[in-house]
C-alpha positions in Angstrom: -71.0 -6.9 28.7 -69.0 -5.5 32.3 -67.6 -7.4 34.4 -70.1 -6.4 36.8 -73.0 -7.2 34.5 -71.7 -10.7 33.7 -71.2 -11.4 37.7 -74.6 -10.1 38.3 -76.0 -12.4 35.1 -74.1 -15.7 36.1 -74.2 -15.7 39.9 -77.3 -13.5 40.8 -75.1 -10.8 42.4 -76.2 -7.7 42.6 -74.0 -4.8 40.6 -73.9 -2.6 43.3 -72.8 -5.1 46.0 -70.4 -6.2 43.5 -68.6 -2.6 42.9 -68.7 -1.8 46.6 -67.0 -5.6 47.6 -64.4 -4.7 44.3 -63.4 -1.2 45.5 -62.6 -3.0 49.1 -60.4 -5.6 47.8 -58.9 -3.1 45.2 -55.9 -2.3 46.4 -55.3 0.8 44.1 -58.9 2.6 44.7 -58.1 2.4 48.4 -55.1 3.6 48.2 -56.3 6.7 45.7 -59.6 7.8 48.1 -59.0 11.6 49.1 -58.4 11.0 52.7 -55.7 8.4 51.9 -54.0 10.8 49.5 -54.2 13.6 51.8 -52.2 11.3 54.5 -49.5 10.4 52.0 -49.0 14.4 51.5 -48.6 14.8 55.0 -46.6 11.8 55.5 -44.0 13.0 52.8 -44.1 16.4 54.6 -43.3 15.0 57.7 -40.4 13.0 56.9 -39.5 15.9 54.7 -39.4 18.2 57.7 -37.9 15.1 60.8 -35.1 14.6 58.0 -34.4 18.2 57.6 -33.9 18.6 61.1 -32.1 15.9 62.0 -29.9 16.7 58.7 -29.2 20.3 60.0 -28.6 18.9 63.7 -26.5 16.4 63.4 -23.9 17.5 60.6 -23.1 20.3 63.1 -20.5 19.5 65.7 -22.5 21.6 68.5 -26.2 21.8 69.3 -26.4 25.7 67.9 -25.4 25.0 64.6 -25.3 28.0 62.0 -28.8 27.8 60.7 -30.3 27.7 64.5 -28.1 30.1 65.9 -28.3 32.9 63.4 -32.2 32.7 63.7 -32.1 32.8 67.6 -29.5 35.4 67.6 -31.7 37.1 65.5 -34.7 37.3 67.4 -32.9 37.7 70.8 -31.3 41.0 69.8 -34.8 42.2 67.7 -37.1 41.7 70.3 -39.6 44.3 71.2 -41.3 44.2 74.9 -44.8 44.8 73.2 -44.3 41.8 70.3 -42.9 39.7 73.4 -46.0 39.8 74.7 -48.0 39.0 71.8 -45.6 36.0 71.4 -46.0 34.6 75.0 -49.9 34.9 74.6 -49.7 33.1 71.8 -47.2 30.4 72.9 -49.5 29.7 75.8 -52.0 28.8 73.6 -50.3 25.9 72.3 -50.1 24.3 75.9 -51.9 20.7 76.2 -53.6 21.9 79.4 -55.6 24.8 77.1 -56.6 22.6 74.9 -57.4 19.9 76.9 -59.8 22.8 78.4 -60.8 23.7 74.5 -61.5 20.2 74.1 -64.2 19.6 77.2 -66.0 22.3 75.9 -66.3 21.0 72.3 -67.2 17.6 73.8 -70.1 19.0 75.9 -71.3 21.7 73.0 -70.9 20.2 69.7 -69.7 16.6 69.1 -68.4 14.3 72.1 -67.1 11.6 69.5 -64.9 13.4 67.6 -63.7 15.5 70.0 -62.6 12.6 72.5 -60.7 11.5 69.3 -59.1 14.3 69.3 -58.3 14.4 73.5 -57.1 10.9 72.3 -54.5 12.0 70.0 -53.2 15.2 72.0 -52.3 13.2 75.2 -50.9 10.4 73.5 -49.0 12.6 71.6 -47.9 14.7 74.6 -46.7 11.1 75.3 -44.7 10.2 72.6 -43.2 14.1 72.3 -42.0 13.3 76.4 -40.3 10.1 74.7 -38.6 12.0 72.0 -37.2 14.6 74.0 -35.6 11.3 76.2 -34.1 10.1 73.1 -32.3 13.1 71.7 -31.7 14.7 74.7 -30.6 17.9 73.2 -30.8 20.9 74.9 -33.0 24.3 74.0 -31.2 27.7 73.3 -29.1 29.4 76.7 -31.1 30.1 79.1 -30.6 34.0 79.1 -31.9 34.2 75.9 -35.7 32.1 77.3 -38.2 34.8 77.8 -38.7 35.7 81.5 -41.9 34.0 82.3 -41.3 30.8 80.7 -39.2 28.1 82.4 -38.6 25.0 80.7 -36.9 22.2 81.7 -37.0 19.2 79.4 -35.0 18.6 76.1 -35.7 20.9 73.2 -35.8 18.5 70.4 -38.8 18.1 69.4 -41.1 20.8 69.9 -44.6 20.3 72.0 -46.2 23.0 71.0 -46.0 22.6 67.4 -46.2 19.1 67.4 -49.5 19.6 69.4 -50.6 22.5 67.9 -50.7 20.8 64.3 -52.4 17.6 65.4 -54.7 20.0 67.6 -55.9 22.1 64.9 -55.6 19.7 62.0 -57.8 17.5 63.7 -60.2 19.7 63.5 -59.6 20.9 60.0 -60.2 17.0 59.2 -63.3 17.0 60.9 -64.6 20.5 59.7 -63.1 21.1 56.8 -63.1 24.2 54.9 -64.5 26.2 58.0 -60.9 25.4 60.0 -58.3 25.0 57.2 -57.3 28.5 57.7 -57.1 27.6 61.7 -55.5 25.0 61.1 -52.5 26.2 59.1 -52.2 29.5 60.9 -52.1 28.7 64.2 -49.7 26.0 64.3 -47.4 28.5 62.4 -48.2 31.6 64.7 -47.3 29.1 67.7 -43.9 27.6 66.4 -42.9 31.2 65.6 -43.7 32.4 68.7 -41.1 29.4 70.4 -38.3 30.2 68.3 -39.2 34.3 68.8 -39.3 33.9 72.6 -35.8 31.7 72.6 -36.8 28.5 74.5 -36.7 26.1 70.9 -34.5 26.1 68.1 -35.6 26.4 64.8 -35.1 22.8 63.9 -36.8 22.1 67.2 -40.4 23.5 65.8 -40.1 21.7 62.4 -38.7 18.1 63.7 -42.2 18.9 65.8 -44.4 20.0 62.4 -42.6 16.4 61.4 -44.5 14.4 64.0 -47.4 16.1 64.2 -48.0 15.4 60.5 -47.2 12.1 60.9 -49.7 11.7 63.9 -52.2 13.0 61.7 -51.1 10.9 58.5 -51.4 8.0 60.8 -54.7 8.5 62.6 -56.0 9.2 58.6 -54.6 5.8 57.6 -55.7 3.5 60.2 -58.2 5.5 62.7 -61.2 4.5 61.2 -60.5 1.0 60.6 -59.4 1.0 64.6 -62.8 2.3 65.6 -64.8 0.0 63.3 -62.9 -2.9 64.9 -63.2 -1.8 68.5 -67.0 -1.1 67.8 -67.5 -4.8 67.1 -65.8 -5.6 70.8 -67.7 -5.8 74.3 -66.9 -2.8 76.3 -64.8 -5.0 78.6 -62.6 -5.7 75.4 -62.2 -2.0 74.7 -61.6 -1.4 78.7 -59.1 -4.3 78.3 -57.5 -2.4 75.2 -57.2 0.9 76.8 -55.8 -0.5 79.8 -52.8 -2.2 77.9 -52.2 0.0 75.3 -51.3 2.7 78.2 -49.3 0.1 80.2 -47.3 0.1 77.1 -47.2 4.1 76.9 -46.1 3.9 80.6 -43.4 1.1 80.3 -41.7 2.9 77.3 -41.7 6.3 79.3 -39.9 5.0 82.3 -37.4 3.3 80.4 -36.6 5.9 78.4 -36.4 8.4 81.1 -35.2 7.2 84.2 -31.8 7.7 84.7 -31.5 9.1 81.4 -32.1 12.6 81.7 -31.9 15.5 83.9 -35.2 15.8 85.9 -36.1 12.8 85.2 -38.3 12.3 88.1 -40.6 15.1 87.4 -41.0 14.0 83.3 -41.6 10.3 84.1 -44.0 12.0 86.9 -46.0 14.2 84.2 -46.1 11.4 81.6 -47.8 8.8 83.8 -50.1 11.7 84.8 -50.9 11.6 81.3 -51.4 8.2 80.6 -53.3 7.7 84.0 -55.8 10.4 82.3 -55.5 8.8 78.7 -56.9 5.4 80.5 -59.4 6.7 82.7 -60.8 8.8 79.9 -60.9 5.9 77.5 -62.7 3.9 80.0 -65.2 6.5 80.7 -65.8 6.9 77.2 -66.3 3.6 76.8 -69.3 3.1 79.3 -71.3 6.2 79.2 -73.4 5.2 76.5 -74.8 2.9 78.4 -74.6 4.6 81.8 -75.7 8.3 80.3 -75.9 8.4 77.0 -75.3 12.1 76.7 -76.8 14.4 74.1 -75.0 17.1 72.3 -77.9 18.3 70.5 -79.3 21.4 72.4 -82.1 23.8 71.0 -81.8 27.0 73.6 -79.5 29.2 73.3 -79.1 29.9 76.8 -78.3 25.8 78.0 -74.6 26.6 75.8 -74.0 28.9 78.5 -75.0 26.6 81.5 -73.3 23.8 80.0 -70.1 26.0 80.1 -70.5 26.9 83.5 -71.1 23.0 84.2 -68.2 22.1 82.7 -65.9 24.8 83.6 -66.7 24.8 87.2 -66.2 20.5 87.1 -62.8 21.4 85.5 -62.4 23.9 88.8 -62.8 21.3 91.4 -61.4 18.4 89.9 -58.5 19.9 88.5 -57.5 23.0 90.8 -59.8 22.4 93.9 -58.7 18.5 94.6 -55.2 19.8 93.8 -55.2 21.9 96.1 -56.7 19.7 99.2 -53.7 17.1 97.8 -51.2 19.9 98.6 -51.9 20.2 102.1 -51.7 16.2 102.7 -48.5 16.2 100.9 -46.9 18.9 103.5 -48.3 16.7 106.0 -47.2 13.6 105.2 -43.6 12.7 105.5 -43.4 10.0 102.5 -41.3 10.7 99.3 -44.1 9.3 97.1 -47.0 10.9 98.2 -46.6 13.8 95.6 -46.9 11.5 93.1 -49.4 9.1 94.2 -51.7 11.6 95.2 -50.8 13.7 91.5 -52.0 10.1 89.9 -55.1 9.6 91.4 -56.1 13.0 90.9 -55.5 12.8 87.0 -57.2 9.4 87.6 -60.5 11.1 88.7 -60.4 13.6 85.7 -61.5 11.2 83.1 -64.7 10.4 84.8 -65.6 13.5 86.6 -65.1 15.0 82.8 -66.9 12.4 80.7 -69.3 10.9 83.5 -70.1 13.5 86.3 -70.3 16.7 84.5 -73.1 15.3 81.2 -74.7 13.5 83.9 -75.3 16.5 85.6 -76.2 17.9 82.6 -78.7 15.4 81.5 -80.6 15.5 84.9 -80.8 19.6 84.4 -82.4 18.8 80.7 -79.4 21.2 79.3 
């Protein structure tokens, strides 16, 4: 007789409840499920790809070493004006502000849990790339060999965009599976190119970011569902509680690796706590609108995805640009060297609920 059957004979437990309690405790089945074996590939690919960088980098006694410089070199004097374009079009595709925008329109049209997962992981991310930049403070390639219309000013290493571009669309290859796995290899390719083709990153620049982005993603597959099961058992004052000190943390680290660290340093601490203001805000609005709103992303008309766009884009509008805009004209009027800043943080403060609260609200009282 199994092991199971003799369990089940002696102490009345059922086989069933037995072989799901034995595959939690097993150390070995967990470790062997397909999502765990997927994160150890892309762990082993990121520290593959962070220790090839970092290899290449620092055995060289100048930032362009041979490997980075020959690349560059090579693009700068191949360049068409045609291609360039292409390149930039593409490159602005991998900024956090279009996908943040990508990202609002998948949480109102198809499925608001997994995408604020995914708005999670982007600005945090964006966080933690801000950091890195702070502590390797190496610069990108010469500025006359940047594209035109792109002006940079952190630290190259490592790179946003394809650090954001593989959690962005892996994500989403996670969560849809074989409909995105070509998406999600392709375009985080297509947009590192395009950063070393346009001269503003380095070749070890885009991989060190592949590195993190795997990891990211390796991390979130490890641990992300056993956060969310334990943070589901919690009051929503415990989750608020969470998200509030988990981004005090974000912010601490940021200021004390930036300030007076790095050039600009005023303007990167500036657009991190942006971040992390909208990280916490967000949270918290996640948090309570199942009880305040409980929106709905089923819909059954064709026509209410359109409204719901023009809902959501026109919420992004006046939050984003419109208040922006009004904040400008008190910060020429008002002679304080902080008001920039303050009035930049409660603006990204109001995005989390104008996007998670306000706009499916209105939604929900329009029956759309």
């Amino acid at each position: 007789m199994s092991l199971t059957g003799i369990i089940h004979k002696e102490y009345g437990v059922k086989t069933t409840q037995f072989t799901r309690f034995y595959k939690k405790l097993n150390p070995l089945y967990c470790i062997m499920k397909k999502k765990n074996i997927i994160a150890i590939i892309m762990t082993a690919i990121g520290i593959a790809l962070i220790t090839t960088a970092l290899v290449i980098v620092y055995t060289s006694y100048q930032r362009a070493n041979p490997i980075d410089a020959a690349i560059t070199n090579y693009f700068y004097a191949n360049r068409s004006e045609s291609l360039e374009l292409i390149m930039y079009i593409i490159t602005y595709l991998g900024e956090s502000l279009v996908y943040f925008g990508m990202l609002l329109l998948l949480y109102y049209l198809w499925d608001k849990k997994k995408t604020f997962r995914t708005m999670s992981l982007i600005i945090a991310s964006t966080v933690v790339n801000t950091s890195a930049k702070a502590i390797f403070r190496l610069e990108r390639p010469p500025k006359y060999q940047h594209y035109s219309l792109i002006d940079e000013i952190s630290s190259g290493l490592p790179s946003g965009h394809a650090q954001n571009s593989t959690i962005f669309w892996g994500t989403l290859g996670i969560f849809l599976k074989k409909i995105m796995i070509v998406f999600s290899i392709l375009m985080p390719l297509l947009i590192g190119f395009s950063r070393i083709y346009l001269g503003v990153h380095w070749f070890t620049d885009v991989i060190m970011g592949y590195g993190i982005g795997f990891l990211v993603l390796a991390l979130y597959i490890f641990f992300g569902e056993y956060i969310e099961n334990f943070l589901n058992e919690k009051s929503a004052t415990i989750k608020i509680l969470v998200a509030i000190a988990v981004t005090a943390i974000f912010a601490v680290i940021v200021i004390f690796l930036l300030y007076n660290r790095v050039e600009n340093d005023i303007e990167l601490i500036s657009g991190a706590l942006k971040l992390i203001v909208l990280l916490t805000t967000l949270s918290i609005s996640y948090t309570v609108e199942g009880s305040l709103i409980n929106f709905n992303n089923e819909i059954d008309k064709w026509w209410k995805y359109i409204v719901r766009i023009l809902i959501g884009g026109a919420t992004f509008g006046i939050f984003y640009f419109g208040v922006s805009m009004l904040f400008d004209l008190a910060i020429n009027a008002v002679a304080w060297v902080g008001i920039e800043l303050t009035l930049d943080l409660i603006r990204y403060a109001m995005l989390g609920p104008a996007f998670l609260l306000l706009a499916p609200w209105i939604m929900m009282k329009l029956k759309v």
